[in-house]
Backbone bond lengths (Angstrom), bond angles and torsions (degrees), N, CA, C in turn:
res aa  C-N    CA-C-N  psi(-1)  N-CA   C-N-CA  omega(-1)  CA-C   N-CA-C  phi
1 X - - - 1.457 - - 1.525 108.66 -
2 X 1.614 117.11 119.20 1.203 100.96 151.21 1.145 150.53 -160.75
3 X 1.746 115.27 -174.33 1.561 127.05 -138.09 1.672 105.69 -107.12
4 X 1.638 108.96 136.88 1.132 100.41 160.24 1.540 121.40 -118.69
5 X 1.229 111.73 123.82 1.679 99.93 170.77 1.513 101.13 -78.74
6 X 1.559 87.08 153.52 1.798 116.83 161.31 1.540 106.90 -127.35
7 X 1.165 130.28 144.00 1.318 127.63 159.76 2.686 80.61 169.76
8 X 1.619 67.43 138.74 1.655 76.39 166.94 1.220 137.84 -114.59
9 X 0.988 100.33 51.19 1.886 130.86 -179.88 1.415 107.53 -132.27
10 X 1.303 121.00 68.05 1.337 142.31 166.84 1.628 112.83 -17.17
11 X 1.189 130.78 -44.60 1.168 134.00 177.62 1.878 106.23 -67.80
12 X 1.399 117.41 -61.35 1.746 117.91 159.39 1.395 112.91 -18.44
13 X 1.367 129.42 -74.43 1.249 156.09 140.20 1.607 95.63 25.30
14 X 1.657 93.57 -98.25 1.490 119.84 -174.28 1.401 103.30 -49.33
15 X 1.175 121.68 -47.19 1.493 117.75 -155.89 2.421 103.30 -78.14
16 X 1.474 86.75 -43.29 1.494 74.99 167.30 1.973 123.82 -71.21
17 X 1.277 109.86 -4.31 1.417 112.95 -163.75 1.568 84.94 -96.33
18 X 1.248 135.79 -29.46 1.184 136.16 -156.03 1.496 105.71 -97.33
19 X 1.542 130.60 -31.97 1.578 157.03 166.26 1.422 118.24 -54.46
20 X 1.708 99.26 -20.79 1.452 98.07 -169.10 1.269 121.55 -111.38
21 X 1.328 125.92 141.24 1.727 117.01 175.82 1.241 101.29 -91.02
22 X 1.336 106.08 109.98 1.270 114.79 157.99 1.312 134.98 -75.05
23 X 1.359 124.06 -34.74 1.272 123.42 135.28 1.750 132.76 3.55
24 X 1.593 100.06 -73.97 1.359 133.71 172.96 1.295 116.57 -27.43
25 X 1.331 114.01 -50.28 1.619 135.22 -151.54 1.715 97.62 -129.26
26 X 1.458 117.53 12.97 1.506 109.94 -175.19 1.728 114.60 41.98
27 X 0.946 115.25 60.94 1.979 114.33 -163.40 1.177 91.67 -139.70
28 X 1.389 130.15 153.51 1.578 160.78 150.16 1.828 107.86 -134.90
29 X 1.573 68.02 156.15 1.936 78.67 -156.69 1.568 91.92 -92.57
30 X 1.182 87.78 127.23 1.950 111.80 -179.39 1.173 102.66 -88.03
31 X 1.557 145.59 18.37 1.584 138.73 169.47 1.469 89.70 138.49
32 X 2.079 92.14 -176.03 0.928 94.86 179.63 1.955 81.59 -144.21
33 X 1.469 99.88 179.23 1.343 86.32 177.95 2.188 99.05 -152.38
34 X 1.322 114.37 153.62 1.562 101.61 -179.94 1.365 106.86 -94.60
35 X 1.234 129.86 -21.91 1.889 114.99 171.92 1.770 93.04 -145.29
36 X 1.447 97.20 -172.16 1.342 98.01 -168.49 1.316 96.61 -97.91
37 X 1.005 145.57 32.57 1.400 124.88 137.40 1.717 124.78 -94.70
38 X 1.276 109.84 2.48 1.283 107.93 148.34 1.326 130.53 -99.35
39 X 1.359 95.74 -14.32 1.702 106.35 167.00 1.767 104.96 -48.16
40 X 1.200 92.35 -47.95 1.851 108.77 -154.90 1.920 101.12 -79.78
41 X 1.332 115.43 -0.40 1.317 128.82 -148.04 2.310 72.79 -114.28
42 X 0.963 77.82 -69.82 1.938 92.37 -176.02 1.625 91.56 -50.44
43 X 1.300 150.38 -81.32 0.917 157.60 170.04 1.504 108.22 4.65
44 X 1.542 113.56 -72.55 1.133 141.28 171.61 1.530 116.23 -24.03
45 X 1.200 111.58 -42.15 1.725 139.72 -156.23 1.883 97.14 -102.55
46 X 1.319 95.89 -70.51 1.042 113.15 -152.49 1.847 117.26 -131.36
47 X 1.269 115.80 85.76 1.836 103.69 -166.28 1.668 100.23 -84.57
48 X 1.120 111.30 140.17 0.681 149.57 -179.21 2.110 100.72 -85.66
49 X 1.474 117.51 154.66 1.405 129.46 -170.78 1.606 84.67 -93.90
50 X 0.992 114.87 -57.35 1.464 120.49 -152.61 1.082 96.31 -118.08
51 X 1.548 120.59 161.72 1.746 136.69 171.62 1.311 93.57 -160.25
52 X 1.545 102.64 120.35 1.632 115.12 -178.61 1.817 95.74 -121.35
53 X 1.300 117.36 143.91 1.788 110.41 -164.36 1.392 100.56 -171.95
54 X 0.743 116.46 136.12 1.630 147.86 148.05 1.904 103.97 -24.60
55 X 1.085 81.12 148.75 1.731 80.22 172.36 1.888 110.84 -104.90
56 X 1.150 94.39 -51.82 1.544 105.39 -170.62 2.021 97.96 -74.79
57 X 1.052 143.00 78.79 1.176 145.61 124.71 2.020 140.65 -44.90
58 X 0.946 122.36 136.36 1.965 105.62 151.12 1.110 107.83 -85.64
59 X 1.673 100.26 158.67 1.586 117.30 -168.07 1.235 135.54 77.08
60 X 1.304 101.99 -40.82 1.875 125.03 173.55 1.352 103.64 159.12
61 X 1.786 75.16 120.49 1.600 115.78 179.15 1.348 112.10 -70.77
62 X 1.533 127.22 175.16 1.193 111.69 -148.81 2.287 98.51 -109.94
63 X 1.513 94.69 7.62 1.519 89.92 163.28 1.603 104.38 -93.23
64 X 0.967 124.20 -45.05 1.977 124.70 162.30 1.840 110.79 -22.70
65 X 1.177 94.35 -55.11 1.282 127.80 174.98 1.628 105.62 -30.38
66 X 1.854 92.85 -90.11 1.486 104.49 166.98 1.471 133.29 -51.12
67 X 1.363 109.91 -22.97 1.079 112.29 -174.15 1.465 100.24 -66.12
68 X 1.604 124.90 -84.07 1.710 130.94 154.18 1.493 105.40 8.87
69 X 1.466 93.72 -72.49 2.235 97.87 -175.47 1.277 106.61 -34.22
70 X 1.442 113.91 -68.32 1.264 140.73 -174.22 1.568 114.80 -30.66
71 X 1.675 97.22 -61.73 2.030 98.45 -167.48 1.563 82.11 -88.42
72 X 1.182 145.89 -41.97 1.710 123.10 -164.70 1.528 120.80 -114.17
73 X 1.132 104.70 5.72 2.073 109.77 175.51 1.489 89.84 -141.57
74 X 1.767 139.68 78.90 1.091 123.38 160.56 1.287 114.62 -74.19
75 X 0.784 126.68 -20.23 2.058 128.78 174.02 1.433 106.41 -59.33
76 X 1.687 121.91 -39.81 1.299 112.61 172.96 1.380 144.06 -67.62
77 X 1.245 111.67 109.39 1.756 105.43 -168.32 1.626 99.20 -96.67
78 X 2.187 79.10 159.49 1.248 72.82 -145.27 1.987 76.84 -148.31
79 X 1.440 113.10 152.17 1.213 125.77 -172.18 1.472 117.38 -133.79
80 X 0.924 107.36 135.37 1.772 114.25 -169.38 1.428 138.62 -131.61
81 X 1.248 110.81 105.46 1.578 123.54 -159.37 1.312 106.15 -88.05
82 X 1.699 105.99 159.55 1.353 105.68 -159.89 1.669 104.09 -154.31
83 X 1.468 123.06 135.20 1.696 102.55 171.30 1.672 100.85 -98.79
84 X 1.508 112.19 11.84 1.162 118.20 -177.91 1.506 104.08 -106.59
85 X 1.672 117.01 153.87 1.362 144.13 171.53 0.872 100.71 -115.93
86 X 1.383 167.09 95.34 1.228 150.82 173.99 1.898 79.71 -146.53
87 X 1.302 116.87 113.52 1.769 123.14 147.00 1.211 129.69 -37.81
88 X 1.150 129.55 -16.55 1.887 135.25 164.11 2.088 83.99 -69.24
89 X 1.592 121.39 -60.90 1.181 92.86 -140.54 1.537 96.10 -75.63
90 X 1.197 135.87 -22.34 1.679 145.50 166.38 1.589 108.32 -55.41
91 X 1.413 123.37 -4.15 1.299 124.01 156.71 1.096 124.77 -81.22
92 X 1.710 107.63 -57.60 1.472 99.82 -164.29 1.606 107.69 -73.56
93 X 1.169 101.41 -19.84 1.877 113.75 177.70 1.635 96.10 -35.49
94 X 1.333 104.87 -76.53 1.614 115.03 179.17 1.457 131.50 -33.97
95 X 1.642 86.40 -48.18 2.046 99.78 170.02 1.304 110.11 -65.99
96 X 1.439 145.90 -4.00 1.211 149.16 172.70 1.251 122.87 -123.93
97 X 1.231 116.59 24.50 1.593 135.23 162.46 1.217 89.09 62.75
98 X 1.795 140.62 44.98 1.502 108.15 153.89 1.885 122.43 -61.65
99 X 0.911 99.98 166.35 1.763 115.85 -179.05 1.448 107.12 -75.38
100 X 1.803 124.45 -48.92 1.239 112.93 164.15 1.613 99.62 -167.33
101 X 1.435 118.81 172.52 1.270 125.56 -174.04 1.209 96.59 -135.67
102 X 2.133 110.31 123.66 1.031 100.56 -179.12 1.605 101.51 -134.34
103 X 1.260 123.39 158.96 1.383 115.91 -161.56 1.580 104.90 -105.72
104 X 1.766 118.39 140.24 1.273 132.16 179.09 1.599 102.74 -69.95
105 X 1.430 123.30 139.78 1.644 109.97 25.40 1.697 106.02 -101.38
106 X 1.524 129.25 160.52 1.574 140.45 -171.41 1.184 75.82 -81.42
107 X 1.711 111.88 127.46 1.304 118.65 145.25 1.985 93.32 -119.84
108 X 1.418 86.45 -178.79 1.638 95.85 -174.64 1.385 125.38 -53.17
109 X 1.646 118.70 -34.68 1.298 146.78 169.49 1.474 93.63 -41.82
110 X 1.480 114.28 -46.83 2.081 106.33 -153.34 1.433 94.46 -109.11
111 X 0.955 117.39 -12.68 1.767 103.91 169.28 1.567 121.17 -100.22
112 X 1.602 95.81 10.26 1.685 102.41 163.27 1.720 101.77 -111.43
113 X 1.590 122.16 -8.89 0.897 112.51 168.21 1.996 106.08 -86.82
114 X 0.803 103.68 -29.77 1.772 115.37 163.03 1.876 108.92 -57.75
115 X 0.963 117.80 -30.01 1.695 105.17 -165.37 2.096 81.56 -111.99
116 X 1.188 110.01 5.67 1.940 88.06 -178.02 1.609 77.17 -102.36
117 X 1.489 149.37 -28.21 1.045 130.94 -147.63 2.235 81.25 -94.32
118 X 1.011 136.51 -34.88 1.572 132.95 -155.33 1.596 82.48 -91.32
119 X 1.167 139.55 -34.17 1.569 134.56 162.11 1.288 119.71 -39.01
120 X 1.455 104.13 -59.18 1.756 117.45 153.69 1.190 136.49 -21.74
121 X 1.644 100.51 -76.33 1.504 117.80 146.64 1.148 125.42 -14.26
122 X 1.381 120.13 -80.30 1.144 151.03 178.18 2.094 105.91 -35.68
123 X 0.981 83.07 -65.62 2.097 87.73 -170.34 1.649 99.83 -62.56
124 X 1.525 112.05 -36.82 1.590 109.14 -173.30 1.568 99.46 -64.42
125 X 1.328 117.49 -66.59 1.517 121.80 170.21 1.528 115.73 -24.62
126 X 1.602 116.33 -46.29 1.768 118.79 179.26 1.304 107.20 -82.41
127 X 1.616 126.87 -14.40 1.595 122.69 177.54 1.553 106.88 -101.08
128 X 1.289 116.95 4.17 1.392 103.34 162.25 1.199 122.09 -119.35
129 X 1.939 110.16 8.52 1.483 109.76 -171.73 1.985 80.22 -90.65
130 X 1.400 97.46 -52.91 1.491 93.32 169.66 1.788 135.95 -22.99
131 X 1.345 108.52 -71.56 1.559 115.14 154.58 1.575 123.68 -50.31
132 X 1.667 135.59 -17.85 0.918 103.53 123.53 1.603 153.53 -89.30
133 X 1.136 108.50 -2.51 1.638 111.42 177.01 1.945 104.61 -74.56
134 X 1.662 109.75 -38.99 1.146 102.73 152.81 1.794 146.19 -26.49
135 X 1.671 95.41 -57.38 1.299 104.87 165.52 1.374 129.22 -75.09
136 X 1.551 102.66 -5.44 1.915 117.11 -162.83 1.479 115.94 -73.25
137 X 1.300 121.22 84.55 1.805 112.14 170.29 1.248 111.39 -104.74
138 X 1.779 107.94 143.27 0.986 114.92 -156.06 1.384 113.66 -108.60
139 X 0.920 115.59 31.36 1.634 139.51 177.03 1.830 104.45 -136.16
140 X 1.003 103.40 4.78 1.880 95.91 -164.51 1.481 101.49 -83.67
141 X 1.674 126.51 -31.37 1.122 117.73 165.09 1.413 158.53 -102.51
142 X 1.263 87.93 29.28 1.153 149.41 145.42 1.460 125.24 -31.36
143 X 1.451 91.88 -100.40 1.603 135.01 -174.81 2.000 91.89 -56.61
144 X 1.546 86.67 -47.88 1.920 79.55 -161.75 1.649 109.87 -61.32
145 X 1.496 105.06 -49.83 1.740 108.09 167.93 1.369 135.96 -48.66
146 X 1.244 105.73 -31.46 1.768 117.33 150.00 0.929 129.13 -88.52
147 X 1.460 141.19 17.47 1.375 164.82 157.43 1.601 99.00 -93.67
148 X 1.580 124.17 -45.37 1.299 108.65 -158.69 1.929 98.15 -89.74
149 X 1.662 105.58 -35.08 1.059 105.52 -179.54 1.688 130.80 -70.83
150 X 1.177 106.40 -15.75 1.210 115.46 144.33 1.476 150.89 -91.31
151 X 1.371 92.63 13.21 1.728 109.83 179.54 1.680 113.19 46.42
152 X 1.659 111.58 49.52 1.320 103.06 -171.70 1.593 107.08 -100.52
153 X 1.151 117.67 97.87 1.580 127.16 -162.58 1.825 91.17 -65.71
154 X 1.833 127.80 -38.51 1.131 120.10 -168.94 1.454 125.74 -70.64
155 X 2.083 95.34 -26.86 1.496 101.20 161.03 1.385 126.56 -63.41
156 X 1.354 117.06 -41.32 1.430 127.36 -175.90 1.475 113.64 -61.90
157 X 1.502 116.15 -37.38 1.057 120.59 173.75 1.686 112.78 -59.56
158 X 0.885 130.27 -32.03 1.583 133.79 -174.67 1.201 105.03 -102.72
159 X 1.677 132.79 15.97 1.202 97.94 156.13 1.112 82.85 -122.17
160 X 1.439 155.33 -21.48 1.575 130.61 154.90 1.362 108.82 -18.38
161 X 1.663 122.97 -54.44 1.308 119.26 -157.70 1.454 107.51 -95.80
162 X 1.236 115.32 12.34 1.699 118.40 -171.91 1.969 96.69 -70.51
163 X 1.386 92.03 -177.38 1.773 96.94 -167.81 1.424 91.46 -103.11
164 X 1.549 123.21 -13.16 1.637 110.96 -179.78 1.416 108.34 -85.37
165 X 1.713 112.43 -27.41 1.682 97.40 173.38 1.619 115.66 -71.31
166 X 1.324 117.46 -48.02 1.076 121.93 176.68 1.658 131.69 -54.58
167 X 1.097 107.85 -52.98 1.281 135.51 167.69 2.134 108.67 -39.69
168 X 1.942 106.63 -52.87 1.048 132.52 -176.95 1.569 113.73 -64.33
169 X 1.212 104.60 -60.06 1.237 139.78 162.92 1.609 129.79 -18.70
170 X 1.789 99.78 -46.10 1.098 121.89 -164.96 1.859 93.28 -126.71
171 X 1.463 122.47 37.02 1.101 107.23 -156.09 1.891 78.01 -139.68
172 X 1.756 118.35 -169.11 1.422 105.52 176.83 1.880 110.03 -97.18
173 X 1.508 90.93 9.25 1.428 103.79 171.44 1.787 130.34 -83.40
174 X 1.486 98.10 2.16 1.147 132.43 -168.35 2.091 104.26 -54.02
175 X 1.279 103.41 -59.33 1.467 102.31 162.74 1.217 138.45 -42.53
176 X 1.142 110.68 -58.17 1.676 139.17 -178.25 1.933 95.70 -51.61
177 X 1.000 111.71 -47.62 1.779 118.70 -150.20 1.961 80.53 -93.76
178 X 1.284 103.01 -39.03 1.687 85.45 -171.84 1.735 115.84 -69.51
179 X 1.325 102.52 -21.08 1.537 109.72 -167.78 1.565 84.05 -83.99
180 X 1.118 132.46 -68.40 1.350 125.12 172.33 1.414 131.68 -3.00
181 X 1.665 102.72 -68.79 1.452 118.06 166.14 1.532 116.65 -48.05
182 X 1.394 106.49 -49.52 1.295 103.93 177.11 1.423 144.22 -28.64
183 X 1.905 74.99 -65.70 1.862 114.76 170.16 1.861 115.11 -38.03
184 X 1.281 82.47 -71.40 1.691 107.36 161.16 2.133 120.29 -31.24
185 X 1.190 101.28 -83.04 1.562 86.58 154.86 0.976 139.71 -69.60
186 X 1.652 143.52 31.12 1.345 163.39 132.38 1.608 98.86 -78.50
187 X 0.789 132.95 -56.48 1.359 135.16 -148.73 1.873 103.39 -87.93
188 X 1.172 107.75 -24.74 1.900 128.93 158.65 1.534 86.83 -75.07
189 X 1.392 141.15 -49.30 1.377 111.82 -152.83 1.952 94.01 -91.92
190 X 1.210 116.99 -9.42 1.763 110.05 -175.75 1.625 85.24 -81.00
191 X 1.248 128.00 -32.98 2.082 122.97 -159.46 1.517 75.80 -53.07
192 X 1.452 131.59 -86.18 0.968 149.58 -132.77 1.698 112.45 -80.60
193 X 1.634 117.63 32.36 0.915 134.53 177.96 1.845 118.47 33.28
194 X 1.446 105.54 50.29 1.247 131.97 178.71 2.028 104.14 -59.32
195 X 1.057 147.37 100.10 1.543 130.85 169.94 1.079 123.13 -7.14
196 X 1.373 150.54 98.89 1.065 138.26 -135.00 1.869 106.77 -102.10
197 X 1.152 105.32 2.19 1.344 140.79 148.34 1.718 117.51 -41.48
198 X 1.312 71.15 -66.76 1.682 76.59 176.95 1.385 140.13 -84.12
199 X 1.666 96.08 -21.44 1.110 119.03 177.81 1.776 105.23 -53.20
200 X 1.451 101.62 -55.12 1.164 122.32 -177.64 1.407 119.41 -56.16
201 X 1.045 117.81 -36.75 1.424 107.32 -177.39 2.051 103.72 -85.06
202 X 1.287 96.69 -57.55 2.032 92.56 171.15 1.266 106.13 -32.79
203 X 1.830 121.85 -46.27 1.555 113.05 -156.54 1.800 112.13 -63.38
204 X 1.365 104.02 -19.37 1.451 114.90 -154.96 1.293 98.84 -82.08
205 X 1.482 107.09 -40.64 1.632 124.26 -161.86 1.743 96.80 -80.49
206 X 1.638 113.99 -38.52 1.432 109.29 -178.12 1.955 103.83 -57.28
207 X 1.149 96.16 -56.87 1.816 101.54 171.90 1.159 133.46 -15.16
208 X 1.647 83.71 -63.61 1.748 94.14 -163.51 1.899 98.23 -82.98
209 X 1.109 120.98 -27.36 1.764 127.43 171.64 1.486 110.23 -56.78
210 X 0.896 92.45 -40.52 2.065 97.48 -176.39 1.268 94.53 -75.98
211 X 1.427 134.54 -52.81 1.389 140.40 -157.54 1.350 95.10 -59.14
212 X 1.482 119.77 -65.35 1.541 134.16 -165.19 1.698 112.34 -60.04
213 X 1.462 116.11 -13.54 1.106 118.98 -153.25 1.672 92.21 -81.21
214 X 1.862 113.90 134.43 1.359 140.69 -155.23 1.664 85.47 -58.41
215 X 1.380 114.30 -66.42 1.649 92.78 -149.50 1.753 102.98 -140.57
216 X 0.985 158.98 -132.78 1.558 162.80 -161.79 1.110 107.65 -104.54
217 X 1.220 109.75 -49.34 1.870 120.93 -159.00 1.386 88.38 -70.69
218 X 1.513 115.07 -54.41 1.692 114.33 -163.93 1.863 88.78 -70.24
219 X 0.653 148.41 -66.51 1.951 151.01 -173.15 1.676 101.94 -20.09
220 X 1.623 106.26 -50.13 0.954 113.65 -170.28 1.578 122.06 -76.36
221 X 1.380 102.60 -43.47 1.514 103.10 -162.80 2.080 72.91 -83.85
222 X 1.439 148.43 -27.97 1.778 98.14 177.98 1.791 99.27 -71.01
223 X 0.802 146.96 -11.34 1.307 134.56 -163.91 1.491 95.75 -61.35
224 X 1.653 111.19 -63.72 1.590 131.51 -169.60 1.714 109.59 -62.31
225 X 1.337 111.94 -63.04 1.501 104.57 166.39 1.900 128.69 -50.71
226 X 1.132 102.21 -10.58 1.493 99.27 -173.29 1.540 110.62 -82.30
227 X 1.778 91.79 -52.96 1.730 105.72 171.69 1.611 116.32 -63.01
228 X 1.048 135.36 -28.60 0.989 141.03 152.35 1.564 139.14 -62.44
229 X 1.036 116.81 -40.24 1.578 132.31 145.17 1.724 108.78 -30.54
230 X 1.268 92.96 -70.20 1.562 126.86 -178.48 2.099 102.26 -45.79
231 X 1.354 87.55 -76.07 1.583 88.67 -176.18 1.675 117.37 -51.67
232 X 1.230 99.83 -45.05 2.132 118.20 176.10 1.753 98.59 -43.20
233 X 1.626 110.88 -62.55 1.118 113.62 -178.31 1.619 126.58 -45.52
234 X 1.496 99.70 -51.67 1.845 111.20 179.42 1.354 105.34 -60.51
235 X 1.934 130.51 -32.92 1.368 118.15 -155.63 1.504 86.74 -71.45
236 X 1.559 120.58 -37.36 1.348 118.78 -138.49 1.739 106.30 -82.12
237 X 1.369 105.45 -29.76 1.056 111.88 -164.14 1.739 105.68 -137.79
238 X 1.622 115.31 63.99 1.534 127.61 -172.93 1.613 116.93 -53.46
239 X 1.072 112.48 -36.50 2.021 131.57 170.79 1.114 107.43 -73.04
240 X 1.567 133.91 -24.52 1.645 125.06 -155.88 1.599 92.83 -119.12
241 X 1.586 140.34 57.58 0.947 121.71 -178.60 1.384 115.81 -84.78
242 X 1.898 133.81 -4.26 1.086 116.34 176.36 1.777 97.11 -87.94
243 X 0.865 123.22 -54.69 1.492 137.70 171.45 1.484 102.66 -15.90
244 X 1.075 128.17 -50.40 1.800 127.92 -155.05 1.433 89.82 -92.28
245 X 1.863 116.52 -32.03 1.700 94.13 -173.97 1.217 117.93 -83.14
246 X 1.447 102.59 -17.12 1.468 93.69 165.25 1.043 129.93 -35.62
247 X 1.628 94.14 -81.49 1.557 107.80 168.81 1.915 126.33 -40.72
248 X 1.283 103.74 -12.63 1.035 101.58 -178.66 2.389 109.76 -99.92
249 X 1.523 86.87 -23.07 1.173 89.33 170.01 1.987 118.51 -71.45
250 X 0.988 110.71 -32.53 1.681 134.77 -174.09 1.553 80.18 -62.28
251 X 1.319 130.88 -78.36 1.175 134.46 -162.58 1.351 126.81 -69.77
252 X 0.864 120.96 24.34 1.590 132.63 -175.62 1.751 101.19 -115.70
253 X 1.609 96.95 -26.28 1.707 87.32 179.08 1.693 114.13 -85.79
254 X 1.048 121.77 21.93 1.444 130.30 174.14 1.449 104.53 -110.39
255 X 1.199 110.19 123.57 1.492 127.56 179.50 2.025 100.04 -60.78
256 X 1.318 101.28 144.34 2.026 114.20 -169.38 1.486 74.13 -98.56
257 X 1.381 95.31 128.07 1.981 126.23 164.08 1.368 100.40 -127.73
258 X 1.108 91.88 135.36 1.752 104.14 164.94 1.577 123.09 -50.89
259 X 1.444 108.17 -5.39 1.453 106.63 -177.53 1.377 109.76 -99.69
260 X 1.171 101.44 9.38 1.854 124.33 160.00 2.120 92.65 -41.98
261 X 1.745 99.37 141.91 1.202 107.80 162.75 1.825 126.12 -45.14
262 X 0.915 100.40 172.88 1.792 93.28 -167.16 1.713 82.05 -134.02
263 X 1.093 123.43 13.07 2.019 119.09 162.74 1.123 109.61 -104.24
264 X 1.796 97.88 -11.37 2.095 89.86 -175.20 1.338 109.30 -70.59
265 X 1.536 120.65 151.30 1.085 117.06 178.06 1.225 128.71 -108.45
266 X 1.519 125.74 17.23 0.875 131.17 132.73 1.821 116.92 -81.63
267 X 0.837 139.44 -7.94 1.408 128.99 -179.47 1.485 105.66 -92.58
268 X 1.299 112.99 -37.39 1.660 114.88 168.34 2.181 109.15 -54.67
269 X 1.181 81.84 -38.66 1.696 82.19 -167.67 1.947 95.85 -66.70
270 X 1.132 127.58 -38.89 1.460 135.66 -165.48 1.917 93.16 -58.39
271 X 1.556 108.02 -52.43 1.380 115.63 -159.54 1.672 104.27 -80.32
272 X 1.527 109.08 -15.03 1.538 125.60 160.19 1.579 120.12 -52.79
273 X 1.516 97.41 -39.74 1.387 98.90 -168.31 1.599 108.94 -115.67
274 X 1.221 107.93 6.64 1.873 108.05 -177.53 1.639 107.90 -46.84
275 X 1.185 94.54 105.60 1.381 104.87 165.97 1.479 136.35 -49.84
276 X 1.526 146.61 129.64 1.353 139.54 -168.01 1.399 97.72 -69.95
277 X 1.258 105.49 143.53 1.432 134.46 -175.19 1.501 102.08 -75.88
């Protein structure tokens, strides 16, 4: 895993790089940087897992800092030292998802509370590289592109109902396999020289809908309604394949309610396959 300090007091620097078991937390220090605009300069190049920093910097301080992390590296955690107490700066810390705020001077006590929080880090980082290798088949994309390119509604149907979607589905691997699917019908709509324009903007919007979606059942039935939408469209209309994704891209930005038609045939197939709770 790794960490970059910022803070511009060169001696801080050394003394936290030297305090820490790195070992502990599997981490090596990926740089160092003196304010956060070289943080954000290193960033650029090279991101870093972690960013541990000083608050009080020149140029940019180390809530500026977080803030940046915050709207364009949210995956990066990030920890923030302080010789200040003041509750404004233990606020905005919070409004920018720091990991924790801990106040100078580092004695041994806070840089073992510093290496139990990058330990942390560390196992979440191995349980989600895990959940995806979990979801990872190496034939699955495959199978789905010759399923879509052949418009085989009987194949599709059996692996909706297979025990690895379901099984997956309902498992904490459930993300990993849905973004997957996703990927997969984008990548059928680039074969088929789809605008890649467009591709791009539906793909983002399919993302963030699946992502947002409340609970499994809903994850599942957009997974099933999308490919299905998708496939219904190609049987119906084999010559018009940018035409139907359109329409199929437009429609993906409307949230699936159950007050969806009950003739569609993709919505019948979703309520076909509702999985037991």
């Amino acid at each position: 895993m790794k960490v970059l300090l910022v803070d511009d007091e060169i001696f801080a620097v050394r003394g936290l790089n030297s305090m820490l078991h790195w070992e502990a937390f599997h981490g090596e220090l990926a740089g160092t940087a003196a304010n956060g605009e070289e943080a954000m300069e290193y960033m650029a190049a090279t991101p870093p897992d972690v960013i541990i920093s000083d608050i009080k910097m020149p140029r940019m301080d180390g809530l500026k800092l977080a803030e940046l992390i915050h709207a364009q590296s949210p995956a990066t955690r990030m920890i923030l030292l302080s010789g200040h107490g003041e509750f404004e700066y233990a606020r905005q810390a919070l409004k920018y998802d720091v990991a924790d705020y801990i106040l100078k001077p580092i004695t041994r006590e806070k840089v073992n509370q510093i290496e139990n929080l990058l330990i942390k880090f560390y196992e979440e980082n191995q349980e989600r590289k895990q959940r995806f290798l979990n979801a990872w088949n190496s034939g699955l994309e495959e199978k789905i592109l010759t399923i879509l390119h052949n418009q085989d509604m009987e194949a599709l149907d059996q692996f909706f109902r297979s025990s690895y979607f379901v099984s997956t589905m309902h498992s904490s691997s459930a993300n990993p396999l849905g973004i997957q699917l996703i990927n997969y019908l984008y990548a059928y709509f680039s074969q088929i020289d789809v605008n890649r324009t467009v591709i791009t903007v539906s793909r983002e919007r399919a993302m963030e809908q699946f992502w947002d979606s409340p609970g499994t059942q809903e994850k599942i039935n957009f997974i099933i309604t999308s490919y299905y939408d998708v496939l219904t469209g190609m049987n119906q209309k084999k010559q018009a394949y940018s035409e139907s994704f359109i329409t199929y891209a437009r429609s993906i930005s409307v949230n699936i309610t159950l007050t969806r038609s009950s003739t569609s045939p993709s919505w019948r197939t979703v309520c076909t396959y509702r999985c037991p709770t």
